[in-house]
C-alpha positions, 0 to 999 in steps of 0.5 A, a space after each residue: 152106917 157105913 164110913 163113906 155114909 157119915 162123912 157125907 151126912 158130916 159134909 151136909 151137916 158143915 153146909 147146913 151150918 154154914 148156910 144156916 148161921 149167916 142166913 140166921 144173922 141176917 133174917 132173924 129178928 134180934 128183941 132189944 126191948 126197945 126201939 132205937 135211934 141210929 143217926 146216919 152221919 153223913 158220908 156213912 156207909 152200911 161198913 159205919 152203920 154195922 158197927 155202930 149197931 153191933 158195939 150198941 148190941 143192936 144186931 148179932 154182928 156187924 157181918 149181918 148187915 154187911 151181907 144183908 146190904 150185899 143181898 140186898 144190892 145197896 152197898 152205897 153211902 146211905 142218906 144222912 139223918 135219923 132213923 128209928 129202928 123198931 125193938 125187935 128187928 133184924 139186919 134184913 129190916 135194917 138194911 131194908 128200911 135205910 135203903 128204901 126210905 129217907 130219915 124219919 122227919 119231926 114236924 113241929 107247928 108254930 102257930 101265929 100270935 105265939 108267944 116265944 114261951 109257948 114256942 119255947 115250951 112246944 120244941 122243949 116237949 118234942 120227943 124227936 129232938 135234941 134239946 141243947 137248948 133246954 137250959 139256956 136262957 132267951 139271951 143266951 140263945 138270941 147270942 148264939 142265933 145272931 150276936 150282932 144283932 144286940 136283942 136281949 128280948 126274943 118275943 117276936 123274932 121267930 117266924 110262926 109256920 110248920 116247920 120239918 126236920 130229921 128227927 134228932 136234929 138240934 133245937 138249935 137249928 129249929 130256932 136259927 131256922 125260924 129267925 132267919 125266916 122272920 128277919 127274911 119276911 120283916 126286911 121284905 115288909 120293911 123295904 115294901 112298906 108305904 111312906 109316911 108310916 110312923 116307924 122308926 126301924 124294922 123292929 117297931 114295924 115288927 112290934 105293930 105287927 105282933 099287936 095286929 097279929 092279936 087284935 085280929 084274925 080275920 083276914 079283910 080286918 088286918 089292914 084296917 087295924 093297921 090303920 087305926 093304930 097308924 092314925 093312933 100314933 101320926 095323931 099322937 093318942 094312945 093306941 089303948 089295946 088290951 093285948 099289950 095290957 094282958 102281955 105286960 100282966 104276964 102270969 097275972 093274966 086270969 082271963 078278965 082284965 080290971 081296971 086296976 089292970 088298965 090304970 097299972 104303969 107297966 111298959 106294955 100298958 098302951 092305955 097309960 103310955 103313949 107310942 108303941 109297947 118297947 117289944 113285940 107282944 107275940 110271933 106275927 103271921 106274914 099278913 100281920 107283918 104286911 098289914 103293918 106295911 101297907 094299912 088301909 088308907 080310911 080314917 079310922 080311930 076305932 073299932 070293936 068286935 061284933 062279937 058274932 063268931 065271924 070274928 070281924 070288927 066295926 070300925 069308926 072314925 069317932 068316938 060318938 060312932 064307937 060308943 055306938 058300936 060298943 053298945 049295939 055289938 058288946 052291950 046287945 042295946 039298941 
């Protein structure tokens, strides 16, 4: 081989590498066993995001991904949030995936009739977000959320709905989030709601709302089980329904309720005290909130479950006319 010859194989050999090393860095995948979750904070460019990737080993070199968004033609800041990153991947995916595509979202489902420990329970098990408040204690929390407001119970205070945000996000902004929403919806129920109704502050509106909310689901009976329970309590006789009950019994709650159940004095027993139990019993719907704001205007004392799978109620205004129901839709006699 002449000199002339190897100095040009030589030349070809140095271009090929330098071709091929960054072409390397930005095309070819790097395995890191497991997937991973980069956080975009905001302001942070594809400069931020190489070094983050690089010092946790995620990438060959921060200069992959820099030359990758270059080729890429997005060097621009990058939409803050969380984005999950497969386990083997390479910095042209990277770059491809948190410029075409906003952060990855956590979508959680708060359902109406709730209690705040189911509510508690679903967010502490949602992989995609960070759990700051784990370990706190309700009173603990309803501090952080609002310490003016005084609650030390937090049955009731958060709004039940499909909430989204960027996975990674705090629990804590999930909680403030529902809060808000709920003071949001009772205040309007509260300043929409008829005259002469007998509650004394937004909270006892919010405590017949939870009670409505599990009493019934169908949407023409809500406002006649708002009524019943309004004439209930203008006429001073005891509300005398079994979702307070079975709250106040807590992890006693089997299934059945005795009664044993129905004769034990705890504050939530509506059967024993008269008024309203002294705390919402679950998280109220919009229209359970509206149905306590603006009850039917019939006279009814009573109802009862027809106990048809259409989930409505036959209401009466007496007590021989209750009897009658009981008998025809819960005991099947004529």
């Amino acid at each position: 081989m002449s000199r002339k010859t190897a100095y040009l194989l030589a030349i070809s050999m140095i271009a090929a590498l330098l071709v091929s090393v960054p072409a390397a860095l930005v095309f070819v995948p790097k395995n890191n066993g497991v997937p991973y979750r980069l956080t975009v904070e905001k302001g942070q460019g594809f400069a931020a995001v190489g070094r983050q990737l690089a010092e946790k080993e995620q990438v060959f070199s921060r200069w992959g991904v820099l030359l990758a968004a270059y080729l890429n033609g997005t060097q621009n800041q990058l939409a803050p949030g969380s984005y999950r990153l497969p386990a083997r991947v390479s910095a042209w995916e990277i770059v491809r995936r948190l410029s075409s595509a906003g952060p990855d979202m956590v979508r959680i489902q708060i359902v109406e009739g709730m209690r705040f420990a189911q509510m508690r329970r679903i967010i502490n098990q949602t992989a995609d977000l960070k759990h700051d408040t784990a370990g706190w204690s309700d009173e603990k929390l309803l501090k952080e959320i609002d310490p003016e407001a005084g609650y030390t119970r937090a049955e009731g205070l958060f709004a039940p709905d499909s909430y989204e945000l960027d996975a990674g996000s705090s629990d804590l902004q999930l909680y403030k989030l529902a809060y808000r929403t709920m003071q949001k919806n009772l205040n309007q129920a509260w300043e929409e709601r008829q005259s002469g109704l007998p509650y004394k502050t937004p909270y006892e509106l919010l405590t017949m709302a939870s009670i409505i909310e599990k009493e019934t689901a169908h949407e023409e009976d809500r406002a006649n089980v708002a009524a019943v329970f309004v004439n209930r309590l203008n006429q001073g006789m005891r509300l005398q329904t079994d979702p307070t009950v079975i709250y106040g019994m807590g992890s006693a709650y089997n299934g059945r309720i005795r009664k044993a159940d129905l004769r034990r004095d705890t504050p939530y027993n509506t059967y024993i005290n008269k008024g309203l139990p002294p705390t919402p019993i679950a998280l109220p719907g919009e229209a359970a909130l509206q149905a306590a704001a603006h009850p039917s205007g019939a006279d009814y004392l009573y109802f009862v479950s027809r106990m048809d799978n259409t989930g409505k109620s036959e209401f009466s205004r007496t007590l021989d006319e209750h009897n009658a129901n009981v008998r025809r839709y819960i005991l099947k006699r004529p």
